[in-house]
C-alpha positions as CSV (number, residue, x, y, z in Angstrom):
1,X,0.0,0.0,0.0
2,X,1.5,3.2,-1.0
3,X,2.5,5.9,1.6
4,X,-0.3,8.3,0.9
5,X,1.9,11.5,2.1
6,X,4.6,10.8,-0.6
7,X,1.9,10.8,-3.3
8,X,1.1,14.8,-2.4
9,X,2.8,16.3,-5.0
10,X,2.3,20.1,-3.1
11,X,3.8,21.1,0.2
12,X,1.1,23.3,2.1
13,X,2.9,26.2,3.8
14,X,3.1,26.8,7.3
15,X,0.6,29.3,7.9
16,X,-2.1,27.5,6.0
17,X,-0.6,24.5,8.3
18,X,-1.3,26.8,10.9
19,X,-4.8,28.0,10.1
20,X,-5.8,24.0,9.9
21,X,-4.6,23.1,12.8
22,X,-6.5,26.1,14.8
23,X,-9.6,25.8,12.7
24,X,-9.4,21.6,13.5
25,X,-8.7,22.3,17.0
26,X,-11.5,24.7,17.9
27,X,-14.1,22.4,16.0
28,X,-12.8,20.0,18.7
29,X,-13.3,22.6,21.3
30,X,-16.7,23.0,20.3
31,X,-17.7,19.3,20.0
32,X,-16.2,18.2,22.6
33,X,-17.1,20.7,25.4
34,X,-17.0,19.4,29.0
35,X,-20.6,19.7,29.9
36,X,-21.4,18.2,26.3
37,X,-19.1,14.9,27.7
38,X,-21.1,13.5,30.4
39,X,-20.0,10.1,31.6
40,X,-21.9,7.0,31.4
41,X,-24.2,5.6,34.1
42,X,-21.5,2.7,34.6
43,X,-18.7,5.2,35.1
44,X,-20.9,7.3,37.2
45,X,-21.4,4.4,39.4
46,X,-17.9,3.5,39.2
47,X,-17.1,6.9,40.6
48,X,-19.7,6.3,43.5
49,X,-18.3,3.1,44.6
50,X,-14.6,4.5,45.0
51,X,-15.9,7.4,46.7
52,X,-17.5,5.5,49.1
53,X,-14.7,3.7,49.3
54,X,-12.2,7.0,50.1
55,X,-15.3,7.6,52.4
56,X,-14.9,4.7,54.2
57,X,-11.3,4.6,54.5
58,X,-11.2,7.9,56.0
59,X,-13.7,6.9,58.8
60,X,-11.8,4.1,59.8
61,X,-8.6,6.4,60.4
């Protein structure tokens, strides 16, 4: 299978470079907010569990 970056026959300069990366970085930003990420109700309880845990563990010292 042929390396797909020595078939590009055109170098793209670095502030177009540049411009891509921000441009594909604050896409990112905006799909992938925090609040937008919330974990799943097995993590959740996963979570829970090892602060009860921590909970515990503390009220035993």
């Amino acid at each position: 299978m042929p390396n797909r970056i020595n078939e590009i026959s055109e170098t793209i300069d670095h502030a177009t470079s540049r411009s891509i990366c921000d441009a594909v970085g604050e896409r990112l930003r905006q799909n992938l907010r925090p609040d937008a990420l919330k974990p799943s109700s097995h993590l959740e309880h996963l979570i829970d569990e090892l602060r009860r845990r921590d909970d515990e563990g503390l009220a035993q010292n």
